[in-house]
N, C-alpha and C positions, 0 to 999 in steps of 0.2 A: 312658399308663402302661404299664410292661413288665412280664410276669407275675413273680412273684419266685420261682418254684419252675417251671425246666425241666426236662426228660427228655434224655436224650440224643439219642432220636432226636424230640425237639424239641414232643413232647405239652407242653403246659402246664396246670398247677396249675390247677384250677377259683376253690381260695380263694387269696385271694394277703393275704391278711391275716394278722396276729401271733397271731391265736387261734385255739384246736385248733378244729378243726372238727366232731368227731364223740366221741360217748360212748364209754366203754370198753365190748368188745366180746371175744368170742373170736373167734381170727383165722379167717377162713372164705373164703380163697383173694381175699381183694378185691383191687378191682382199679378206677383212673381217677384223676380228678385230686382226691379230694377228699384230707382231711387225716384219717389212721384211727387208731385208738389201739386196739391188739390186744391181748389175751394170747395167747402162745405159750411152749410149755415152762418155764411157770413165772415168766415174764417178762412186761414190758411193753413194746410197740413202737410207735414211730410212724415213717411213713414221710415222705421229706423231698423227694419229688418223685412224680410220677407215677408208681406203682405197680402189674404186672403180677402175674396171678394166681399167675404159676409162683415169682415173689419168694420165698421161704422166708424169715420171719423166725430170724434168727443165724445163717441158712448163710453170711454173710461176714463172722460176727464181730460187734461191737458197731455198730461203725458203718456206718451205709451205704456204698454202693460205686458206681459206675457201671453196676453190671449186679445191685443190690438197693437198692431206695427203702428197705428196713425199717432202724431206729436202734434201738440198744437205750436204753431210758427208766431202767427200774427193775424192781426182783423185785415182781411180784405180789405184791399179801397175801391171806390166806387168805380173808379174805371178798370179794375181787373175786372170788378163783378159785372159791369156791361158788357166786356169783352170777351168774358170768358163761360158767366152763367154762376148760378148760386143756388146749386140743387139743394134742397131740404128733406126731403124724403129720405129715410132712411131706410127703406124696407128692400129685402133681399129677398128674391124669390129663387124659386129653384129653377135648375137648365131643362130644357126639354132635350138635350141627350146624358147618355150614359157611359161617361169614360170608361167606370170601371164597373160592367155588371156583374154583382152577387149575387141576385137570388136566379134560380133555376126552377125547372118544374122536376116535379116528383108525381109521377101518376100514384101511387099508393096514399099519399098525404090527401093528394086532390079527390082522392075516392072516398078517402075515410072524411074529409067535409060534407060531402055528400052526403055517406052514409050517417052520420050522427049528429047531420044538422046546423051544424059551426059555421057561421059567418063572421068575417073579418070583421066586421063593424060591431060586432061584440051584442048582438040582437040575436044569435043564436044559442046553439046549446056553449056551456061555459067550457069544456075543455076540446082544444082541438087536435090532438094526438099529432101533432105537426114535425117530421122525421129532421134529424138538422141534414139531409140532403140537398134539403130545397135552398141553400146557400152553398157557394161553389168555396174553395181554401180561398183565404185571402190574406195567406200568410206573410209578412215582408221579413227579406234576412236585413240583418242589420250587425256594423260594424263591430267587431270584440273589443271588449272595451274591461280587464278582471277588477280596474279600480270599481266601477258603476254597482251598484244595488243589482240583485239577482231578482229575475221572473221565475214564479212554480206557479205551481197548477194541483190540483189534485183533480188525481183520472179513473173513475167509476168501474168497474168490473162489469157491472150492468148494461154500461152504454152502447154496448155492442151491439146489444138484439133487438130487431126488430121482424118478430112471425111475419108482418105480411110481405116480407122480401122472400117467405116460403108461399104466396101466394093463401097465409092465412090469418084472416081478418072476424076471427068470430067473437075471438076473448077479447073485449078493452082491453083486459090486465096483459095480453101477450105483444099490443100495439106498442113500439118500442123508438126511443131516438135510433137506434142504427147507427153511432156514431164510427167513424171509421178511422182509426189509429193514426194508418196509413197518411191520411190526410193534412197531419202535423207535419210542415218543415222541421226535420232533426234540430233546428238550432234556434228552436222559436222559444223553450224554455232552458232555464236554468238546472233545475230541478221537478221532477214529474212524480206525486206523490201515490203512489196505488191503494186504491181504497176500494174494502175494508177487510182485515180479519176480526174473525170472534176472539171469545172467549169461553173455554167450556165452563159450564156452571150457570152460562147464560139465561136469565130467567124472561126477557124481555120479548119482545114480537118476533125474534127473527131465532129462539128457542129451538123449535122444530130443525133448522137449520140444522142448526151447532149440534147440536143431539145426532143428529143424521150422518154428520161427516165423525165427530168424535167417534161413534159407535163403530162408525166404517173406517175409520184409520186402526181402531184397537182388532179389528176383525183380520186388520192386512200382514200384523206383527205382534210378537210375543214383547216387546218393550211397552206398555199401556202406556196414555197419556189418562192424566185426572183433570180435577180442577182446578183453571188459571192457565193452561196450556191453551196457546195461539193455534186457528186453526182457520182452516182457506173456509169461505163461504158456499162459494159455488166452483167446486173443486175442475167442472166440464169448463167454464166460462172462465177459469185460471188460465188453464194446464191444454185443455184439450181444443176447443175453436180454432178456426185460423182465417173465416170471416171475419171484417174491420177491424182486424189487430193485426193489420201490414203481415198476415203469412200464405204460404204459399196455400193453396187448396189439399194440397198431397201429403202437409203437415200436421190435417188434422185428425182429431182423435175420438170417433165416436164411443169407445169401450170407457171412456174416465168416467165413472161418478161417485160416488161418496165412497163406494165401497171396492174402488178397483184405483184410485190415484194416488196411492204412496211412491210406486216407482217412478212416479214421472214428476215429485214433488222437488224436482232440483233442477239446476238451472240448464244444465244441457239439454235436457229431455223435453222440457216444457213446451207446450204452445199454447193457444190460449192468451191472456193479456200479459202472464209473464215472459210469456215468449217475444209476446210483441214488442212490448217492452226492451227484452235484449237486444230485438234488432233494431228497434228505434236507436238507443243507445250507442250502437255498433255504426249504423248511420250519422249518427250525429260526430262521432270519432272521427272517422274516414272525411268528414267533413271542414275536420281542424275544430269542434266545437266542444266545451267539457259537458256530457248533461249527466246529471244526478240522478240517482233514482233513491228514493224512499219508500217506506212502506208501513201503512198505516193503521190504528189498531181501536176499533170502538168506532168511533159517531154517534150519531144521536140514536140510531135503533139496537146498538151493540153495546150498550152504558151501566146495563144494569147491573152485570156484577165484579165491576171495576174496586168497588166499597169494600166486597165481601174478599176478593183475591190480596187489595192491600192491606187488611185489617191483619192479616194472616201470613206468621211470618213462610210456612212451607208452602202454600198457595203464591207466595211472594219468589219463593225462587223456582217451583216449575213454572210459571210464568217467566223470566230472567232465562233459566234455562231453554226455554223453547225459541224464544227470541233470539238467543245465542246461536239455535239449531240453525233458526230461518235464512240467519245474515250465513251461514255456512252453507247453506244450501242453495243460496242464491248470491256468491258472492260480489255480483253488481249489484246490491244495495249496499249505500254507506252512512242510510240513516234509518233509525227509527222511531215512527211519529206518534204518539200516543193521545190521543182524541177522546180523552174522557167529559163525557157531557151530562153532568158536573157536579164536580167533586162538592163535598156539600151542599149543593142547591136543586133545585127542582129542575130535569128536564124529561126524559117520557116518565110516565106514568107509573113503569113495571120497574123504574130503578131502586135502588138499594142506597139511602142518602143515610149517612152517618157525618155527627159534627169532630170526629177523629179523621175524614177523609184527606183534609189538609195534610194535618201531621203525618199520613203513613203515604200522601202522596209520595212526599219528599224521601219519607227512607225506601221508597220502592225506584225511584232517580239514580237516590245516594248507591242501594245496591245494584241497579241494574250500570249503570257509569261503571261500578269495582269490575264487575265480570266482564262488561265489556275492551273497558282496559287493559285485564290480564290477558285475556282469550286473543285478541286482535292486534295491540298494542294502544299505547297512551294515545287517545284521541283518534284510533283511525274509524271509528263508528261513531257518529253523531246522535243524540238521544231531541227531538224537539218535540213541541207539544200543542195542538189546536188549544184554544182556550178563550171564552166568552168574551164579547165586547163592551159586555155591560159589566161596571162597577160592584154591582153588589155579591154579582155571581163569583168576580176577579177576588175578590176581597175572603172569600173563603177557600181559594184554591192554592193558598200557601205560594203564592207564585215566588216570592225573594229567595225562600227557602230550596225551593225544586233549581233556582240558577246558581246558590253556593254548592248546592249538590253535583252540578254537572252538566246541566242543560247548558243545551248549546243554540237551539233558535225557538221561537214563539211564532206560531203561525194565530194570530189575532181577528177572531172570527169576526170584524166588522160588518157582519151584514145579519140578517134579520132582525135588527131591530121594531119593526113593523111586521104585521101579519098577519091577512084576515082570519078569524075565527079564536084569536086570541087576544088582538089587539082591541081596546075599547074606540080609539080615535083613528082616521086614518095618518099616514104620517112618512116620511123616508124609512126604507130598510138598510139603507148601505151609503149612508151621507157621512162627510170627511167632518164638516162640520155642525156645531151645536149650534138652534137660533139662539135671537134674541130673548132672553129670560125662560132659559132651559131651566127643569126641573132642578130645584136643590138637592133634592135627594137622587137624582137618577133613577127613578123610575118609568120615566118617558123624555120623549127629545132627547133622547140617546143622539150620541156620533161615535166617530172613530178617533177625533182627535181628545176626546174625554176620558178615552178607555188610555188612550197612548200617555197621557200627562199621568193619569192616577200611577199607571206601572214606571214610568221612568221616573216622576216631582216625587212622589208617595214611598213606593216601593224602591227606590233607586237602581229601577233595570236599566241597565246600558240597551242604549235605544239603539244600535248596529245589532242586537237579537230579536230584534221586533221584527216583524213581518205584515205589509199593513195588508189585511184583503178586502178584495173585490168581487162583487156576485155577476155571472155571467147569466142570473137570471132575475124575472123581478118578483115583485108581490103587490096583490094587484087584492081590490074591494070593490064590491057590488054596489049602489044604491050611495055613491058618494057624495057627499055637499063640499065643498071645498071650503067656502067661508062656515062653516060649522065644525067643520071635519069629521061629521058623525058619517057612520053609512050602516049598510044592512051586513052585520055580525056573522050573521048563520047562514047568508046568501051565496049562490054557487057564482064566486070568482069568479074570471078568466085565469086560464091555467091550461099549459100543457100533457101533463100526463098527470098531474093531481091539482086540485083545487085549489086557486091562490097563487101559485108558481107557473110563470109563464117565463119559457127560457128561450134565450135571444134569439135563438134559430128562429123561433113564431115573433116574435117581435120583431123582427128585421120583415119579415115574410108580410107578418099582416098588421101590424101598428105602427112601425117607426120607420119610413125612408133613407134610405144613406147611400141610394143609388144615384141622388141626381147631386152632386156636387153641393151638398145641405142636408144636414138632421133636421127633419121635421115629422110631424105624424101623420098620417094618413088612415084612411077611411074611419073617418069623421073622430080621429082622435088628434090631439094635440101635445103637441112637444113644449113644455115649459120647464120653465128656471125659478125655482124656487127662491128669491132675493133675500128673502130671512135665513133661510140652511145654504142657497148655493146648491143646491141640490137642482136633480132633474127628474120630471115625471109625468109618464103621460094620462090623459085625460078626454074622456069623449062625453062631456055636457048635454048631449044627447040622452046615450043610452046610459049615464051617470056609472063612468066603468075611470076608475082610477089603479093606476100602474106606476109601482116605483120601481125606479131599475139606475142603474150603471151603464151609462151612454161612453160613447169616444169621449166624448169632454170631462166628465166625472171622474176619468179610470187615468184620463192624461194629467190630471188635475191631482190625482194622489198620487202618481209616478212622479210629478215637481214637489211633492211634501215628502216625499222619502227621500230623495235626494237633497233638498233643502234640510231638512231634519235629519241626516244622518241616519236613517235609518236601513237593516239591511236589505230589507228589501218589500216587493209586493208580491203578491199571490192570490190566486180565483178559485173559488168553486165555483162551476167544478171547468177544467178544462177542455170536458167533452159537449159543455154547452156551448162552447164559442165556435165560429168560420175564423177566426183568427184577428177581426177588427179591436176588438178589446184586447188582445195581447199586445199588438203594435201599438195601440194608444199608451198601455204601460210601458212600452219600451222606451217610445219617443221622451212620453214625460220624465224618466227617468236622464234624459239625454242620448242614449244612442242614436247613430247616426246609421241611416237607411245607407244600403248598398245600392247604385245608381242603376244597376243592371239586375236587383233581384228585388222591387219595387213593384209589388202586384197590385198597391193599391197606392194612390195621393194619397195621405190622411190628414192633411190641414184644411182641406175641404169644411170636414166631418165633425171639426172642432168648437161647431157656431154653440151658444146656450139655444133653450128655448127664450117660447111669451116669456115675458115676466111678469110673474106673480108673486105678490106675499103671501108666503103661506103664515099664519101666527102660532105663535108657540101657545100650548094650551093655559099655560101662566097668562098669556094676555089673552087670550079670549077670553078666560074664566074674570078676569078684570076689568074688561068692556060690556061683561053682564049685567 
């Protein structure tokens, strides 16, 4: 027998029968599966699923909603309300205990606030090097379900390191997340994307790099690679680690670096994050769970000579070729991700933009699709591809053309749209939706669901290759006005290891509460709902420090439109930002169903909006001038 009364994130009704369950009552914040019949302002309510304390009856109207069990019944009468009470107050505070604590101490984190001055209340120095240790896993398994939309993640090669775990704290630049592999339940993603390899040729900031390993693989073998050949970044931090990439201590490999790691460039040998990776993988098996591995090529600092490899039809197939190598050298990967950031438009500074980027995108798809096919068989390597959330960007990147060629998924960068030192107003970076009188042309009041319509109404992509994502960290402006939305341009953000990007490890830690049974802000920040975008963002009216980010509710809230919308799935950068509460908010909202015995956290708790505030689209501010 199936319960007849779910939750979204998949709690079930206690009573599953056709009669009320419980007496009339005044409403007094209840909360679980039974069946409640309240009075509230005057009214009578019953709730029509699993019901959270923060619920407010008629905050969504008569009828319930997806994110309120309360139904409106009927107007009280004057003698229920004598008898029973007619609370009005709607306000929900938080518990003073902790069912389920996340954050933890980290003496290194707590040192480096000391040392650099960083106060949680955002009145100190602007970045606070904050390790994501200080969050304990808070990963939930949840039911297999292969019809549901898939969760990925892409997983940093960087995130590993953090020097003062060596006891050394002298360089900023060596103070590191520390993220720990390990820490990931095997069956919390679908797919896990490794990020990033070069490209030789590379002209951009991470040059030096690519020079270093290219020079040091040609030195290991008489076969030379040139240009357009894929190549590991940090060949120790691959290959050789076995710190936070789940390996043993005795696995690793101090001798690997640029110029000694061609032997151990394949998949037995490895340690390092593709090591870790295998074992994750190998865990997640043994586990009954399928996880995917990918592997990813460019980004935003690796972009520069994407233009000049596809302009170029030999360039075009040792690049094909080498990819060819990779999936053979490593063969648990069964896709390859290619992240060019972006194909005819502007993104760093040191790229290579050509208005032919479009057109040779597609024949470097079309070719790499032929050799992968031959070499592997029809379809058993998947070819997908990051690609802007913004309109103007999507509209030169030939995307129609790159899916008759081959492509098989779109990982759909929804998120920085906002960001201090570029952006003129402040505004959401990773919002589902567009306000009220969004830009015509798209150039601001960007969302995710404008990028989704242009590729699927526009371009006619089949929306099950879409991939919507989500940022597990925020972007955050100095010197903000809310009702102007101006703030200080050149001002030193709040940010974690660089200016403006504050990633939820520190925001769980020192902005946003989620330990006491409620999202809300703390130390003297605020948790609001943006009611124009639906969006959430925190804010301290104080020290005037504004922060957009991707709450539980925002990330559960685009796991219900991908499913609602048919689309294949969701996915975060990066997934070494997260303790695991934004994964399970994606999961839930997609529908899966929590395992009752591997349940490390409630998350319906977590699901409240903030304040609500309008924030106005700059169309109508510029109109109320």
């Amino acid at each position: 027998m199936t319960n007849k009364y779910t939750y979204t994130s998949s709690k079930a009704m206690s009573d599953i029968s056709d009669v009320i369950g419980d007496p009339l009552t005044a409403w007094k914040q209840q909360e679980g599966g039974r069946v409640y019949n309240v009075i509230f302002n005057s009214n009578v309510y019953t709730n029509t699923y699993w019901v959270e304390r923060w619920h407010v009856p008629g905050q969504s109207g008569q009828k319930s909603s997806p994110h309120n069990a309360w139904q409106y019944v009927r107007a009280a009468t004057a003698e229920e309300i004598n008898a029973h009470g007619n609370p009005t107050d709607g306000t929900v505070n938080p518990t003073e205990e902790i069912p389920s604590p996340i954050l933890q101490s980290d003496r290194y984190t707590e040192e480096t606030y000391e040392k650099v001055k960083y106060k949680p209340d955002g009145s100190g120095t602007n970045l606070s090097y904050t390790a994501t240790r200080v969050c304990k896993p808070m990963y939930n398994q949840y039911e297999r379900d292969p019809a549901k939309p898939k969760l990925s993640a892409y997983i940093t090669d960087w995130c590993q390191y953090d020097a003062r775990l060596d006891d050394k704290n002298e360089n900023p630049e060596d103070r590191g997340r520390g993220f720990d592999l390990s820490t990931i339940d095997p069956t919390t993603y679908d797919k896990l994307i490794f990020s990033f390899l070069g490209i030789c040729g590379d002209i951009g900031v991470k040059k030096e790099k690519v020079n270093e390993v290219w020079k040091g693989w040609n030195s290991q073998t008489d076969q030379k690679i040139t240009e357009g050949h894929i190549v590991p970044l940090d060949p120790y931090g691959d290959l050789g680690t076995a710190r936070n990439v789940g390996l043993p201590e005795s696995s690793k490999n101090t001798s690997i670096n640029a110029g000694t790691f061609l032997p151990y460039y394949q998949q037995s040998k490895a340690a390092g994050l593709l090591g870790g990776l295998r074992e994750l993988q190998k865990r997640a098996r043994a586990a009954g769970h399928k996880l995917e591995l990918a592997f990813s090529i460019g980004g935003w600092s690796l972009s520069s000579y994407f233009s000049k490899m596809a302009e170029n039809e030999g360039q075009r197939t040792v690049f094909i070729n080498s990819v060819v190598d990779f999936f053979e050298r490593f063969p648990m990967f069964s896709c390859v991700d290619i992240d060019w950031e972006y194909p005819g438009a502007a993104g760093d500074v040191h790229n290579i933009i050509s208005e032919d980027d479009g057109k040779n995108y597609a024949l470097l798809v079309k070719e790499l699709r032929t050799a992968l096919d031959n070499r592997f068989g029809i379809g058993s390597k998947e070819i997908s591809i990051a690609c802007s959330g913004v309109k103007a960007k999507l509209a030169k990147s030939n995307i129609a053309e790159l899916v008759k060629n081959g492509l098989d998924n779109i990982f759909l960068m929804s998120y920085d749209f906002f960001g201090t030192g570029w952006a003129t107003y402040i505004g959401h970076h990773s919002n589902l939706y567009s306000p009220n009188e969004p830009d015509p042309n798209g150039e601001y009041d960007l969302s995710a669901e404008a990028a989704i319509n242009y590729l699927h109404q526009d371009l006619s992509i089949p929306l099950s290759i879409i991939n919507l994502g989500y940022a597990n960290y925020g972007r955050s402006g100095k010197g903000a006005k809310l009702e102007t939305r101006l703030y200080d341009k050149p001002g030193d953000a709040l940010g974690t290891m660089e200016k403006g990007a504050p990633e939820f490890f520190d925001i769980v830690n020192n902005y946003m509460d989620s330990e006491h049974t409620l999202s809300m802000g703390k130390n003297g920040f605020v948790l609001m709902t943006d009611t124009n975008a639906d969006a959430d963002f925190l804010f301290s009216e104080k020290q005037e420090h504004f922060i957009s980010l991707d709450t539980p509710r925002t990330v559960k809230q685009k796991g219900e439109y991908v499913t609602e919308h048919q689309l294949g799935g969701i996915f975060s950068w990066s997934g070494d930002q997260d303790c695991g509460l934004l994964a399970n908010a994606a999961r839930e909202g997609m529908g899966y169903i929590a395992k009752s015995n591997h349940e490390t956290i409630d998350m319906g708790p977590l699901y409240n909006p903030g304040q609500p505030y309008y924030l106005k689209s700059l169309r109508e501010l510029k109109s109320s001038r």
